[in-house]
Every structure is written in C-alpha cells, then in structure tokens.
MIBAKE-321537 format. One record per atom (N, C-alpha, C): residue in one letter; x, y, z. Coordinates in steps of 0.1 Angstrom, whole numbers, plus 5000, padded with zeros to 4 digits. Example, Ala and Ser with C-alpha at 12.3 -4.5 7.8 and 13.67 -1.06 7.14 Angstrom:
BEGIN
A513249435078/A512349555078/A513249675078/S512849785071/S513749895071/S512950005079/
This chain:
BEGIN
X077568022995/X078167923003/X079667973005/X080167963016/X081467983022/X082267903026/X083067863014/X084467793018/X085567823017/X086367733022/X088367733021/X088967793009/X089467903006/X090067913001/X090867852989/X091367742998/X091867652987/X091167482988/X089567482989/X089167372989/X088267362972/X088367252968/X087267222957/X086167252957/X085367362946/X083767432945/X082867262943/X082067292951/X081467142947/X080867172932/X080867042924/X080367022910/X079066972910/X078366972899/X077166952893/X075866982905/X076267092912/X074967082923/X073467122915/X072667032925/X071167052918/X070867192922/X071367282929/X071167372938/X071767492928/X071567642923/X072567722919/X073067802931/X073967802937/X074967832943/X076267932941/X075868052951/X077068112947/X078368092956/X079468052953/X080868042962/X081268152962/X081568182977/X082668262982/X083868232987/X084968242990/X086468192996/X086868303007/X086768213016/X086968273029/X088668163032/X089368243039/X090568193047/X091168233064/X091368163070/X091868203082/X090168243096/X090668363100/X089568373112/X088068423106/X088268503088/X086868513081/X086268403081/X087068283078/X086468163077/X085768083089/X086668113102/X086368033107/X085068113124/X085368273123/X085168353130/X083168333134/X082768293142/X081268333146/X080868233139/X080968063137/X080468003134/X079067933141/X077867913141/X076867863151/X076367763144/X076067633150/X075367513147/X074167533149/X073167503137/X071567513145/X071367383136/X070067363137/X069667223139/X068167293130/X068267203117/X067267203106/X066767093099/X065167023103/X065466923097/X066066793102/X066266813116/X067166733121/X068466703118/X069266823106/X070466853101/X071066903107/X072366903112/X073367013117/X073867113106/X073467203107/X073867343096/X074767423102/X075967453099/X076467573100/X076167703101/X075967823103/X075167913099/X076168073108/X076568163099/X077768273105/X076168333114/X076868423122/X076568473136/X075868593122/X075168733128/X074468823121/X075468933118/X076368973129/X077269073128/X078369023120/X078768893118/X079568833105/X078768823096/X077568833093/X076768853080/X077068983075/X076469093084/X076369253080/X077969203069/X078869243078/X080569233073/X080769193062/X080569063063/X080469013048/X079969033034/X078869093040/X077869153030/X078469303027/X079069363034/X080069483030/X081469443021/X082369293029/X083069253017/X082669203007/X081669193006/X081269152992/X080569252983/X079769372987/X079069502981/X079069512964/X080469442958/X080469492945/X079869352940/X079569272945/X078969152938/X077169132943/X077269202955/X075869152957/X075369272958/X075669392958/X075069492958/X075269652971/X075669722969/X075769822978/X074769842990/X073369792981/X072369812988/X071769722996/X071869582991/X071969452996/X072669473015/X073969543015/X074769563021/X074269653033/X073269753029/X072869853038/X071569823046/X070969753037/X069869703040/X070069603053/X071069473053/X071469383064/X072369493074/X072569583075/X072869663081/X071769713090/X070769773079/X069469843088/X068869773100/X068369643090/X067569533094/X068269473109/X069869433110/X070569373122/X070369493133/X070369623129/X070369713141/X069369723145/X068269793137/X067069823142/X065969663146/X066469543140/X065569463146/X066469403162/X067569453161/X068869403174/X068869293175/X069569233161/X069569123159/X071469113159/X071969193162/X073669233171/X073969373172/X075269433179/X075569513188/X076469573173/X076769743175/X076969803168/X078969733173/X078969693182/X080369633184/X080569503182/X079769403181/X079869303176/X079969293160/X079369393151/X079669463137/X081069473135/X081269553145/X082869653143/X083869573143/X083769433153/X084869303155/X084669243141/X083569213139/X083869123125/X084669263110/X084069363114/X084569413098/X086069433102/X086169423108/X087969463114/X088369303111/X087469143112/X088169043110/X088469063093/X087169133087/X086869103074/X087869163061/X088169313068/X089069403067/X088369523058/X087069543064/X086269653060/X085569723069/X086469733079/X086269853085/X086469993085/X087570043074/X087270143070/X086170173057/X085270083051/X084170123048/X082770133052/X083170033064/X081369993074/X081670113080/X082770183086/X082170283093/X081770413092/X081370473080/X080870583079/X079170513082/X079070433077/X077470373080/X077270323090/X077770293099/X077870253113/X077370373119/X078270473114/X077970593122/X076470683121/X076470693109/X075070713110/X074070663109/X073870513105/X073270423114/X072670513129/X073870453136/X073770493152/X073670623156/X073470743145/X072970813149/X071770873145/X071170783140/X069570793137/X069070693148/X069370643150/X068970523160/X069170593177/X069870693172/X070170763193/X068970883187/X068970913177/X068371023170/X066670993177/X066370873173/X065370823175/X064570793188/X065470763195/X065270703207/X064870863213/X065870943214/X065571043223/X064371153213/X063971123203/X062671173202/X061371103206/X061570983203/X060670903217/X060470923228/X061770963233/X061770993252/X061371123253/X061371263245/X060371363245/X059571353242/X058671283236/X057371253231/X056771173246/X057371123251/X056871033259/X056771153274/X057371233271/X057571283286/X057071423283/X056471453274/X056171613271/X054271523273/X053871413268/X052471373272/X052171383286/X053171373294/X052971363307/X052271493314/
C-alpha cells in the first residue's frame, strides 16, 4: 500500500499489509480509478508499477522487478517510454535502463525473426 510520506500507517489491519512512502509526483503521478465491487479503488498506471517495483528491488526482490518488466512489455501492457517517464519520476532510471535496453532488444530481436520466417515461407 502507498502512502504520504508523512501520513499515519493504518493500525490493527485484518489485512497483512506492506507500507510504502511515496511523496510528491511518485505519489501522486499515474493515478487511475477503477471501480471494484462497486468501490472506487485507486490503482497506479502499469508503467508506475514496473518503476516502482525497480525502487523497491531490495525489498521485494530483483527478480520480482524483472519479471513486471517482462510481463508489461511483452504482454503491452505500456510503452517502453511510458517506463522511462515514471523511472525518471521514481529516480531509477539509471538502473531500469540497462534492462530496458535489452528488454527491447530481444523484443526488436524477435519481431524481425518473425518477419523472416514469415517471408522466407512465402
């Protein structure tokens, strides 16, 4: 769960809950209302997921991190630039981007072995 910085962790939840402290445009950056339950939920955008999941690596896992990486690109579930805005909000852009990069270049890797496969059947 993602709150203020300087707001009160809620107490006795029936829920185990992990808090994170976000401030400023981390906090407030790619926020989307969806509707659950007939609840209004808050819920961060995918490309402020990846990011986050990079500022956070040493707590939730390196691989945790690479994995919402894989999964956002190859299912294009956001843009390798909409990535790049949030880790620059996040201030981990100099570590998303060696993975960014090759990411995207298995993914161009890919494509254009498709497009000879597709065109050498011809």
């Amino acid at each position: 769960m993602a709150i203020d910085a300087k707001s009160w962790s809620p107490s006795e939840s029936e829920i185990p809950l992990r808090i994170f402290r976000f401030s400023g445009k981390a906090l407030t950056a790619s926020v989307e209302e969806h509707m659950i339950e007939q609840v209004p939920v808050k819920i961060y955008c995918a490309a402020k997921t990846v990011a986050d999941c990079f500022k956070f690596r040493n707590k939730i896992g390196l691989d945790v991190a690479l994995e919402a990486l894989r999964e956002s690109l190859q299912g294009r579930k956001c843009t390798v630039d909409a990535i790049w805005k949030h880790a620059k909000i996040c201030r981990v852009s100099n570590v998303i981007r060696p993975y960014l990069e090759a990411m995207t270049c298995i993914e161009l890797a890919s494509m254009i072995n498709s497009d000879l496969t597709r065109y050498s059947e011809k």
